[in-house]
C-alpha positions in Angstrom: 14.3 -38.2 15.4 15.9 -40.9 13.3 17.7 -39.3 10.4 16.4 -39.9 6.7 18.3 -42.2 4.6 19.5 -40.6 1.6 19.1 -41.6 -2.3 21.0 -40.0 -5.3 19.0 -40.8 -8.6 20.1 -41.0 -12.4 17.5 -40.5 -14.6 18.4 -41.7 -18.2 16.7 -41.6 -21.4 13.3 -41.3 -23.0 10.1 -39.5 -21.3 9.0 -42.5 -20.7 12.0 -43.7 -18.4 11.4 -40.0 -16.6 7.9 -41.2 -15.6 9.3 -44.5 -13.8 11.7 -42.7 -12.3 9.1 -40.4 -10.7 7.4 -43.2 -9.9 9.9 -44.9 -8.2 10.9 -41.6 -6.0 7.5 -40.5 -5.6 7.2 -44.3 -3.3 10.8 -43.5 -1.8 9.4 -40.3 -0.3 6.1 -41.5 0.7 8.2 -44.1 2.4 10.7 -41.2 4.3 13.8 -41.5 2.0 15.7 -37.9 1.4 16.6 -37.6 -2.4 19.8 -35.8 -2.8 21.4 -34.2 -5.7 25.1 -35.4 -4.9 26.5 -39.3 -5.1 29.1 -38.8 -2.2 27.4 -38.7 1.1 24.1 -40.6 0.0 23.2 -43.5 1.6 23.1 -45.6 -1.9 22.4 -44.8 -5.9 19.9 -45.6 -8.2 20.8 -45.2 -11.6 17.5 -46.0 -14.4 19.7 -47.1 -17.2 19.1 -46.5 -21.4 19.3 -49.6 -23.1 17.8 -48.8 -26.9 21.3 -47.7 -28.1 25.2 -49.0 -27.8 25.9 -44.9 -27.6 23.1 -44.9 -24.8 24.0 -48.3 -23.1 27.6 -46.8 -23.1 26.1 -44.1 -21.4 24.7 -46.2 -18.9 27.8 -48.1 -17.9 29.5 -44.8 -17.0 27.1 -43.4 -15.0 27.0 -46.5 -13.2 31.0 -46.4 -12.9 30.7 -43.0 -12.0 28.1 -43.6 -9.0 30.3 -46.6 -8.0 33.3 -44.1 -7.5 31.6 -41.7 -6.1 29.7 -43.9 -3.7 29.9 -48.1 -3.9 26.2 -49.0 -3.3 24.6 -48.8 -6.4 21.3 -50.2 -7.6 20.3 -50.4 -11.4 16.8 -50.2 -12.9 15.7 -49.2 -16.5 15.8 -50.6 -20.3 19.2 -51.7 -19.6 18.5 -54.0 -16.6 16.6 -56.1 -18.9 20.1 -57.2 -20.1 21.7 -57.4 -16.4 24.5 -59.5 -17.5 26.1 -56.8 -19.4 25.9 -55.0 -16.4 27.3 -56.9 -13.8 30.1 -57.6 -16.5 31.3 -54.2 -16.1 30.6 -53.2 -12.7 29.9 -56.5 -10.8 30.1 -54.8 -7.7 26.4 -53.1 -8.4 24.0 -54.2 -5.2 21.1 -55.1 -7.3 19.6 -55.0 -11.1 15.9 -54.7 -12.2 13.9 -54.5 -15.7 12.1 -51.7 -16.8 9.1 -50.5 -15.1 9.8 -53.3 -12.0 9.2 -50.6 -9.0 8.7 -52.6 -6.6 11.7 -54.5 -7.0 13.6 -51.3 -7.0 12.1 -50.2 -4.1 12.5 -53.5 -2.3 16.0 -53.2 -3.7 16.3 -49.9 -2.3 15.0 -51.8 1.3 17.5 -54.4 1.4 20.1 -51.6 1.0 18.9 -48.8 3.6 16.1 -49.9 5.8 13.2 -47.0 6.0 13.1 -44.5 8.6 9.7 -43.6 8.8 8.9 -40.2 10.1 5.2 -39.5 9.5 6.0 -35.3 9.5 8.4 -35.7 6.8 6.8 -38.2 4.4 4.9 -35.7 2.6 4.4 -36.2 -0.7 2.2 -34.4 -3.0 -1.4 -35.9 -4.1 0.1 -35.9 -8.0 3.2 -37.1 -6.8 6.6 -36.3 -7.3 7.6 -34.9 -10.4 11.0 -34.3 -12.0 9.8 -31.6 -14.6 8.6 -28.1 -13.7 5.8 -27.5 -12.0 3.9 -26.4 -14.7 4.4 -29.2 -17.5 4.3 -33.1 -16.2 4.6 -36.3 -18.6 1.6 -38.4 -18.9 2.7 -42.2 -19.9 -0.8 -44.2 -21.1 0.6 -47.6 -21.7 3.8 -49.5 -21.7 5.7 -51.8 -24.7 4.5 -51.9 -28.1 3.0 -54.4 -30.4 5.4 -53.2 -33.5 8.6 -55.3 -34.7 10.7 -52.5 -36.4 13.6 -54.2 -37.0 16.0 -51.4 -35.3 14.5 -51.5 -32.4 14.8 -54.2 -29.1 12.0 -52.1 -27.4 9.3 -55.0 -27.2 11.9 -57.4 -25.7 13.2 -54.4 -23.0 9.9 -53.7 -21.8 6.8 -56.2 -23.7 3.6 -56.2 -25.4 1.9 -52.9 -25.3 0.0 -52.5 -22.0 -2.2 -49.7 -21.9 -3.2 -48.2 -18.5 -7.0 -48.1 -18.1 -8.3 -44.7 -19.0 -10.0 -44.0 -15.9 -6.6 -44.3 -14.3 -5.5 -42.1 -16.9 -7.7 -39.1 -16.2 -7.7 -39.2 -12.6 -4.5 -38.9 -12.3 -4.0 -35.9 -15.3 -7.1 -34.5 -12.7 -4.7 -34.7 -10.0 -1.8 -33.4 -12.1 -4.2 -30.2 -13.2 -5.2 -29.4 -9.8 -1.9 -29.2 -8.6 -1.0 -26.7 -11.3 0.2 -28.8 -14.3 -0.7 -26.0 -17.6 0.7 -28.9 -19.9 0.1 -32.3 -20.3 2.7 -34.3 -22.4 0.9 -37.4 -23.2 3.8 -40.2 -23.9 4.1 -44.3 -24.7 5.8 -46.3 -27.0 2.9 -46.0 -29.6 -0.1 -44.1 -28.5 -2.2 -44.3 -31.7 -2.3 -47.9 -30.5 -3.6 -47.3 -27.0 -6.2 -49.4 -25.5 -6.1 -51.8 -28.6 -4.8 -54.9 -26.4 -7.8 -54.0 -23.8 -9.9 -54.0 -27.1 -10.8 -50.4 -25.9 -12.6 -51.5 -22.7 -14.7 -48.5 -21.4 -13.3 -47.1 -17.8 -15.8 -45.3 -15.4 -14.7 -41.6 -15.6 -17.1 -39.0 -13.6 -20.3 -40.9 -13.4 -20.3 -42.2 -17.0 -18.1 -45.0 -19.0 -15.4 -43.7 -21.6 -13.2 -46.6 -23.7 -9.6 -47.2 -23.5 -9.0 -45.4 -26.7 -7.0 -42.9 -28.3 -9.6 -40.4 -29.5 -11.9 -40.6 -26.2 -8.8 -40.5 -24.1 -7.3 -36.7 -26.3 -11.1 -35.6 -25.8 -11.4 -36.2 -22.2 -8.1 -34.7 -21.6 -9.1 -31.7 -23.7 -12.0 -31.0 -21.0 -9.1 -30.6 -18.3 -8.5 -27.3 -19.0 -4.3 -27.7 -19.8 -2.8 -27.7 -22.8 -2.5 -31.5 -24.3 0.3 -32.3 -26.3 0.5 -35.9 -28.3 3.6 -37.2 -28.4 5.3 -40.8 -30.5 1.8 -40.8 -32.7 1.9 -43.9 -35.4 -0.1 -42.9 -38.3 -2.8 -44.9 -38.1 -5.9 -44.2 -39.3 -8.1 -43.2 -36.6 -5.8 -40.6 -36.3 -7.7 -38.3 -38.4 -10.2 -38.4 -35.5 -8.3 -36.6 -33.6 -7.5 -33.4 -35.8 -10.9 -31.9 -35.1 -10.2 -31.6 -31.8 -6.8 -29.8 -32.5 -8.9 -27.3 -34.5 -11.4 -26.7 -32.3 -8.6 -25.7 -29.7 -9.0 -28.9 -27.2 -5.7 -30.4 -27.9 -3.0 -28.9 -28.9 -2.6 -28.6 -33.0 0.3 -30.7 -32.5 1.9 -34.4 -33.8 4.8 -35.5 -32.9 5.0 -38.9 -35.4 7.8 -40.7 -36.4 7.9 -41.5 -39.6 11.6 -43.0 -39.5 12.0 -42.7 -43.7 9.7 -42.2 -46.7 11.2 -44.4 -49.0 9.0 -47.9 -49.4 11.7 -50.3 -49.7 13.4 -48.9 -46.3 10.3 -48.8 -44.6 9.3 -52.4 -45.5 12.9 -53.1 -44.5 12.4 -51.5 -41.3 9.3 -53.4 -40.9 7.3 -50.0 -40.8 3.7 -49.1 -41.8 4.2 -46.4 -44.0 2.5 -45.3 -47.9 4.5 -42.0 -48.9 1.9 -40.5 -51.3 -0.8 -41.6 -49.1 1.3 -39.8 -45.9 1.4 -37.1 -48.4 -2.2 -37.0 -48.9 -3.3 -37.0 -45.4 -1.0 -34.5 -44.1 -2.7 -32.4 -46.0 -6.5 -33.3 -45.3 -5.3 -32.8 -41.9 -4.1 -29.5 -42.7 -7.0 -28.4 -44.1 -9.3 -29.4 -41.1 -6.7 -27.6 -38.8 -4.4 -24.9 -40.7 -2.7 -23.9 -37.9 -1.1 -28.2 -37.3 2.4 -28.3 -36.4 3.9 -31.8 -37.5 7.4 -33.2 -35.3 9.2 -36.3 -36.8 12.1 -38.5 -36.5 14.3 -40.2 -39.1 16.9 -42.2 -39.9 19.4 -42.1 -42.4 22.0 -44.8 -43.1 19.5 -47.9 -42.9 21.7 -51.0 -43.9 20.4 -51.1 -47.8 19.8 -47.4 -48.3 20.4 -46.2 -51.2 21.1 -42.3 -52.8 17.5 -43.3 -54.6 16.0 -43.7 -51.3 17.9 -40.7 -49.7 16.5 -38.6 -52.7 13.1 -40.3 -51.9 13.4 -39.2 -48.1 14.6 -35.2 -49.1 11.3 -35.0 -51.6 9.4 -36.4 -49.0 10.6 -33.3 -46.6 10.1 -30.7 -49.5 6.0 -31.9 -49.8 5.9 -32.6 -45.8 6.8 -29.2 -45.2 7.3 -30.4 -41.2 8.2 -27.5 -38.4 10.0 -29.8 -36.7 12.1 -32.7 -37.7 14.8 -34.8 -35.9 17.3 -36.7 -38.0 19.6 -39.9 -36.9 22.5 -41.6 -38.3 21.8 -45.1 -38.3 23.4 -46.7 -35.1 23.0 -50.9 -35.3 21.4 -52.2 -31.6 22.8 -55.3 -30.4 19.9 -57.7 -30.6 17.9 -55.4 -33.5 16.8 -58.2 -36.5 18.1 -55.3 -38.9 21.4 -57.3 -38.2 20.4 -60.1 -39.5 18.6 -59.0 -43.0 21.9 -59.3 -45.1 21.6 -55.9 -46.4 24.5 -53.8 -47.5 25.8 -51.6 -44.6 26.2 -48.0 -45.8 29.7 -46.7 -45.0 30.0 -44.0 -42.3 31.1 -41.4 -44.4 28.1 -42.1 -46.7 25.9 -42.0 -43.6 27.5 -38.9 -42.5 27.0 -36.6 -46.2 23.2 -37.9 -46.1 23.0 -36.4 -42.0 24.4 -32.8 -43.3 22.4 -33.0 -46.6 19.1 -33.9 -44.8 19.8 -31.2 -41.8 20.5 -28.7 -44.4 17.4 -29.5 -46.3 14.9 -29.2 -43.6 16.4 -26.5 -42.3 15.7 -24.4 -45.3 11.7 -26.1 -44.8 11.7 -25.4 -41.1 13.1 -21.6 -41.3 10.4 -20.9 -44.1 7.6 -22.5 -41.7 8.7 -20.9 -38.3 8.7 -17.2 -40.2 5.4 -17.1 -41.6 4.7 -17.2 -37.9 5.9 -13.7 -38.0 3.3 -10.9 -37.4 0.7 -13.2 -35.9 0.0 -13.5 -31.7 0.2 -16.7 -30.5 0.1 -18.0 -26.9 3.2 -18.9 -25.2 3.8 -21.1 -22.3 6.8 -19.5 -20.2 9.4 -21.7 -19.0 11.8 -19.3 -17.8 10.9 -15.9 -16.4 13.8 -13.1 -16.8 13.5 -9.9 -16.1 12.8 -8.2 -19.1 12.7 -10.9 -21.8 11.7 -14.5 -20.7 11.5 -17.9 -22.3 8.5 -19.9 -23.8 7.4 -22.3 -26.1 4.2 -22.1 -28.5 1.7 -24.5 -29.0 3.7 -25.8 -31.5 6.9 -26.6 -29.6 7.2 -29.1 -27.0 9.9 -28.8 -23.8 13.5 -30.1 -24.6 13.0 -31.0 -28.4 11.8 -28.0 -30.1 11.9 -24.4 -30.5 11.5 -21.4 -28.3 9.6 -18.2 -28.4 11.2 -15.3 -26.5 9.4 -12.8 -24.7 10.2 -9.5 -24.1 7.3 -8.0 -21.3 7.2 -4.7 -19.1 5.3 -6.7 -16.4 6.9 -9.6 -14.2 6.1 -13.2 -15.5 6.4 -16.5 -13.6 6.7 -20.0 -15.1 3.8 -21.5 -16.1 1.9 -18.7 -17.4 0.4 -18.6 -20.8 0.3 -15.5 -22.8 -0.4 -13.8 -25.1 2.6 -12.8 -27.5 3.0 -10.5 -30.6 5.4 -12.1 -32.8 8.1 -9.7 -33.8 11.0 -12.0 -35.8 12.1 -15.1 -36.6 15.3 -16.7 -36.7 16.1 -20.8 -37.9 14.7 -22.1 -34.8 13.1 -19.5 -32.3 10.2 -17.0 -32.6 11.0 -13.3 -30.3 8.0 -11.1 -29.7 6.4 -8.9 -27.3 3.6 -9.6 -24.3 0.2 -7.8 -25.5 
């Protein structure tokens, strides 16, 4: 028997990036390749590079160094093979470079490097694919690109337009996904309130019948699946509202993870965003009223060349009304090729940038603690992530993997990832819930 030829993988970056890279191993496999954990002794690298940062490029150069230490044949794929000349700058001695979401050329890379072995006892792969998450929770990426020109991000000219996936392709392979024992479905793009708008929501056949390339039929046909379905990078559009039924009537997950990026107008028109605070304002709380029990994530930035203490102030009342459970915070980090470079704006000084971080952490911290306690008393399902032997660890329905909270639970009988259960909630602390299996 021929031996397998061995590949070493680097996964950098977004969800998004996760799903090519299972992709691109998912064909490796099919296709008799080994996938190893350790550079040295492989029989070449793949590293899928971060490009949307200098902090993240950075990080992508020395992984690439590093793989070239450890091992010499290195191939490069990602956001940051879009730009291969800063690449091959740095490490010219990489074998090949591809774009973002160019598989085939990674895999043809990958040919050119170590031909095949083919062994058809050991090319097994899985009907769903393979994933890089745990069994039980999987990333579901609808479209590629986006159509928006915020003017910090070099997104549309890393990976294009937005190109939604037809639905149908969508929902058979969530199907797949479900039936292989996925309990969560992360549902991930660039902008999924925007899905299927450059198909102009052509319908997809699903079961028998025709269901459009839209956001609201896609969250209710996923609801049907019987997993728990968690929207993720959610513009505030609209047709949003649609959706927040469903959350209340228990089909998706009473969950929005929407980045607002700031609250002050003249920032957001700076940063090219759609965005009417007191209108935000009002419909946060329409969709609070449908469904009580919504959890809101978000993302912002603080430091956005032209900010001033009148728009930070703007941005910490905005958190007071928003009252958000969970809420990420950036110091503004300028992107080589991002247009905010070129807007002529004062550049707030680090230091500045720095006070507003602390003062906005602080400030939602006090929101988020207050939040996360009046959880206290109630029982909530909890999806376990890791079993221990007396207490394990979950998340709620209001906590996605890697970027939010965690409940701990504390049970007299044995539980095994992926199970969902049913938890008295004892305490709270500033980010985690602990109670007790019932």
């Amino acid at each position: 028997m021929t031996a397998q030829p061995r590949i070493s993988f680097v996964s950098l970056g977004c969800p998004k990036a996760l799903v090519d890279s299972e992709r691109i191993i998912t064909q490796l496999r099919a296709e008799g390749y080994e996938l190893v954990k350790t550079h040295e002794g492989a029989d070449a690298v793949i590293v899928n590079t971060c490009g949307f940062l200098d902090s993240a490029k950075a990080e992508s150069l020395a992984s690439i160094g590093d793989a070239l230490a450890k091992n010499g044949k290195v191939i490069v794929t990602g956001c940051m093979g879009a730009e291969p000349e800063q690449i091959r700058a740095a490490h010219p001695g990489v074998l090949a470079i591809t774009g973002p979401q160019a598989y085939e050329s990674v895999v043809n890379a990958v040919h050119e490097a170590v031909p095949p072995a083919h062994d058809p006892f050991m090319d097994l792969v899985p009907p769903q694919g393979v994933k890089l998450t745990p069994r039980h929770y999987a990333y579901l990426k609808i479209s590629e690109g986006c159509n928006n020109r915020c003017t910090f991000c070099i997104i549309p000219k890393l990976r294009g337009d937005l190109a939604s996936r037809p639905v149908g392709d969508v929902l058979r392979e969530a199907e797949k996904l479900v039936k292989a024992g996925v309990e969560e479905l992360l549902v991930v793009s660039q902008d999924t309130s925007a899905y299927g708008v450059d198909m102009r929501y052509a319908p997809s056949p699903w079961q028998g019948r025709e269901v459009r390339t839209r956001f609201y039929d896609l969250a209710k046909e996923l609801g049907e699946l019987g997993a728990w379905v968690r929207l993720h990078y959610v513009y505030p559009y609209p047709h949003v509202d649609e959706v927040i039924p469903l959350m209340a009537e228990g089909k998706v997950l009473p969950y929005l993870d929407i980045p607002f990026q700031h609250a002050s107008p003249t920032v957001l028109k700076a940063m090219r965003r759609p965005g009417n605070q007191d209108k935000t304002l009002e419909r946060i709380r329409a969709w609070r009223e449908i469904c009580p029990d919504l959890a809101i994530r978000s993302t912002f930035i603080v430091g956005f060349p032209g900010e001033t203490e009148e728009d930070f102030e703007t941005l910490l009342s905005f958190l007071d009304e928003a009252k958000m459970e969970r809420v990420g915070c950036f110091k503004y980090e300028p992107v080589t090729g991002a247009t905010a470079n070129d807007l002529g704006l004062p550049v707030v000084p680090d230091e500045v940038k720095q006070s507003r971080w602390d003062r906005f952490m602080a400030r939602q911290q006090a929101v988020s603690a207050k939040r996360i306690a009046s959880r206290v008393g109630r029982r909530i399902k909890v999806i376990i992530d890791q079993p221990g032997p007396t207490v394990s660890k979950g998340r709620s329905q209001w906590d996605a993997p890697e970027i939010d909270g965690n409940v701990y639970v504390a049970s007299r009988r044995p539980l095994r990832s992926g199970d969902i259960v049913t938890v008295k909630v004892e305490r709270a602390d500033a980010y985690d819930l602990h109670g007790v299996a019932v």
